[in-house]
N, C-alpha and C positions, 0 to 999 in steps of 0.2 A: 352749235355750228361754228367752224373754223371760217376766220375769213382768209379769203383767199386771193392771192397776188399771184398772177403767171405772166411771166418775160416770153413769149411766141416768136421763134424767127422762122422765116422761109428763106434756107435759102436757093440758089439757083434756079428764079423765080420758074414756075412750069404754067407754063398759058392756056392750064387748062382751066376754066371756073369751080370745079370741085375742091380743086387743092388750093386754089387762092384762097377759097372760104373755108379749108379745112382748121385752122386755127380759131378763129373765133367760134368753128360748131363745139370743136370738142370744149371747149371754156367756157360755153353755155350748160353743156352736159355736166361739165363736174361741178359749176356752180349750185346746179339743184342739190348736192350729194353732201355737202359739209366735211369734202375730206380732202387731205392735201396727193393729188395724184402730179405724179412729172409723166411727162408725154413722149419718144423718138418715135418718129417714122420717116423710113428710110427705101422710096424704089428701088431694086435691085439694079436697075439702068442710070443709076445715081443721077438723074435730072432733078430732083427736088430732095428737100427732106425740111420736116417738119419738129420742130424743137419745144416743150412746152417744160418749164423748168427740169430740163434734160443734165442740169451738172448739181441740182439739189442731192444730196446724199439720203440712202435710204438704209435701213437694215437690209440686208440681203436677203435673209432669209436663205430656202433654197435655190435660188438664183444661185449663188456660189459654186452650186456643183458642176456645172457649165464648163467656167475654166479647168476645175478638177479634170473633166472629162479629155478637157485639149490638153489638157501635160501630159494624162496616159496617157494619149497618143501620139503624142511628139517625143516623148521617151521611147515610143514602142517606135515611131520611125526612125530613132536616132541609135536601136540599138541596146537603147541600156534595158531595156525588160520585155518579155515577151508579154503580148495580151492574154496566152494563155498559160504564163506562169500560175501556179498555186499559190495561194497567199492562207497562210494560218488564221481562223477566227477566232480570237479572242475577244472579250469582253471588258480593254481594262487599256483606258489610255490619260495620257499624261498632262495637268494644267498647264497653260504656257505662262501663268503666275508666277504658280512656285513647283509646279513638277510633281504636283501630288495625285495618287490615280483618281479616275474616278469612272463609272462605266455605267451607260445610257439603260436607257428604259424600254423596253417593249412595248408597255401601254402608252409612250410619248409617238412612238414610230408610227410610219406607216407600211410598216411587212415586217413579214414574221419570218421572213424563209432565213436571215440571214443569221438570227438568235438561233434556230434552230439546228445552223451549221456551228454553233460553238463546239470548238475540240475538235474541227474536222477543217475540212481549207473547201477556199472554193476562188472559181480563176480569178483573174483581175478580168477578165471581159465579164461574167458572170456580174463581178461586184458593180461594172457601172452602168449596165443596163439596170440594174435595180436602184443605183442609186437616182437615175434619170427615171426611168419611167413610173414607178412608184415612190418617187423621192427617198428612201432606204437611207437615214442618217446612220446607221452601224456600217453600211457601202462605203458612207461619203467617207467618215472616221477612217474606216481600215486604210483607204485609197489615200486620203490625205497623208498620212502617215507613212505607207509607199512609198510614197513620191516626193514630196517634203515640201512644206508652206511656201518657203523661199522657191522651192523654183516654178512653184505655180503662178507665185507673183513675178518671177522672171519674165516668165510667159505671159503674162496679160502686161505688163508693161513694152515687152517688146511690140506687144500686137496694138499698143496705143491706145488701148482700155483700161487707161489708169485710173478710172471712175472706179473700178470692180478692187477692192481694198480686203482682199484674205489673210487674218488671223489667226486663225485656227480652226479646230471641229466642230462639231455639234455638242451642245450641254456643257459647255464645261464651262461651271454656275460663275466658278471663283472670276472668270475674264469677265461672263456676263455684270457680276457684280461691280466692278471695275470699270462698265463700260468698255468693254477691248471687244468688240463686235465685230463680226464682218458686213461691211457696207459697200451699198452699192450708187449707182446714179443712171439712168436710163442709157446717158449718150454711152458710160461704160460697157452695157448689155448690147446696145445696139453696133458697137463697134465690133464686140465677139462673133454675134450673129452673123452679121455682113460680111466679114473676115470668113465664117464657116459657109456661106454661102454661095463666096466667091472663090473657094478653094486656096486660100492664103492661110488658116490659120495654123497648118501642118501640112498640107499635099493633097491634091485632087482627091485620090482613095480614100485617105484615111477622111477627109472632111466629109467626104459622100457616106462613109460609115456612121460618123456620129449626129451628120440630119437623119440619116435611118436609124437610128436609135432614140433621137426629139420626136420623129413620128410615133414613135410606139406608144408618146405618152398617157399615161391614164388617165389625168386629169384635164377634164375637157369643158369646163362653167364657163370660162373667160374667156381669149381672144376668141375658142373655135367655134361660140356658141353665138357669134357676133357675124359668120360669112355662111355664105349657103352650104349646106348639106355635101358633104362627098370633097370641099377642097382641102387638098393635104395641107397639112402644119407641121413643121416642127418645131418645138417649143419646152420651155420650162416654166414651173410655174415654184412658187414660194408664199409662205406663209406662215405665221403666229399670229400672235395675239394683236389685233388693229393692224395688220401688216397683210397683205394680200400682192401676190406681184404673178406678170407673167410674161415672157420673153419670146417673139416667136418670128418665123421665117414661113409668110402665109403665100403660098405658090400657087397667086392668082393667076389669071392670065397675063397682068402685068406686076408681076413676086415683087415682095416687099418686105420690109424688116418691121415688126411695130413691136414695140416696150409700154407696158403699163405700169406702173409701179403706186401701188394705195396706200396710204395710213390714216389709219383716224374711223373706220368703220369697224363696231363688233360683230356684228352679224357677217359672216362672210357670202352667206346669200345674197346679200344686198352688196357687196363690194363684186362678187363674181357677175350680178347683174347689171353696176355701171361698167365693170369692164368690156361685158358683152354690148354694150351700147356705143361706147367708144370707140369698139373692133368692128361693129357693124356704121360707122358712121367714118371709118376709114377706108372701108375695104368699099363705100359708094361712092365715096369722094374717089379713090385709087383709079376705080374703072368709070370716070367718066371722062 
């Protein structure tokens, strides 16, 4: 069991009872858990927002793809690429080390459709609905690679989520070994979201495009298992090993931005189930 210290702020106090005691509920919940979780919740009518070590740095995980997703589309509003250009699949991309190739795994993924496109192209809108909705790190790869690291971090510093720290692709051992990760911090996630929410992080359409494509998600244990039946999400979700995360824009009747972000649990059944405890212990606090 990890001990655990959380900093909580409220601010722009909101007089409702739910959300003054939303911080101490959720600090109750993760203290049974033995894992270090950061917390953003964020109304869409920005009257409150709730902070629980929201600038701790985390592994990304696939959280990272997120940003990915807003460069295509600020590239494609800007001009320099179409969404439905073709893009080559190849299997063979470059350390940011020393430059040496190296090229992912199948059995690490999760989908297959895009290994099966090797030697053949398939569009840039194709690659990031896969890389979003079934997380597809051969997507996120091709797509980072597009578009180019630096201006993805262009983009997330312009939009003031400089908690979200992109280094490069998926696997590539030699950075891991090194430590050169991509990391994240809840307030960073939570700023993208509210940005794509709000129609700022690239233009009303194209933002309206990429929350319909966080709806599509397939992976559904965490926040969306946490509010009733039938309310749309869009969201991302991220994980490896002790790392479980999930980022999402829950379109209550009063929408909200909430960020989870875990480590320190193996089993991810049990980390998917404090998530959904968290998600349901916000989303009653939200409406009351």
């Amino acid at each position: 069991m990890l001990i655990l210290q959380f900093a909580a702020l409220l601010l722009a106090p909101d007089p409702r009872p739910g959300i003054a005691q939303l911080p101490d509920q959720l600090r109750r919940i993760v203290a049974t858990s033995g894992a270090e979780v950061a917390i953003a919740y964020r109304p869409l009518d920005g009257k409150s927002e709730v902070l629980i070590d929201a600038d701790k740095p985390f592994h990304a995980a696939s959280t990272m793809k997120v940003p990915v997703m807003i460069e295509l589309f600020h590239q494609a509003q800007r001009g320099v690429l179409s969404l439905d250009e073709s893009l080559p699949v190849r299997n063979q991309f470059r350390s940011i080390v020393d430059g040496s190739p190296y090229a992912l795994s199948e059995g690490d993924d999760s989908d297959s459709e895009v290994y099966a496109a090797v030697g053949k192209t398939m569009t840039l809108r194709k690659l990031c609905e896969l890389m979003i909705t079934v997380s597809s790190n051969f997507a996120a790869n091709l797509l980072i690679e597009r578009l180019g690291v630096e201006n993805i971090r262009g983009t997330v510093t312009a939009l003031g989520a400089e908690g979200m720290q992109l280094l490069r692709g998926v696997e590539d051992q030699k950075a891991f070994d090194k430590g050169l990760n991509n990391t994240t911090t809840a307030r960073g996630l939570m700023i993208l979201l509210d940005s794509l929410a709000h129609g700022r992080a690239v233009s009303g359409g194209a933002d309206k495009e990429m929350i319909e494509i966080l709806e599509r998600q397939k992976f559904n244990d965490a926040i969306p298992a946490g509010v009733p039946a039938g309310t749309p999400i869009a969201h991302k979700t991220g994980n490896i090993t002790r790392i479980h995360h999930d980022a999402a824009i829950v379109f209550a009747p009063r929408a909200y931005v909430l960020v989870l972000l875990v480590r320190g649990i193996d089993d991810q059944k049990k980390s998917a189930a404090l998530m959904a405890d968290l998600s349901r212990a916000v989303y009653e606090a939200n409406a009351r």
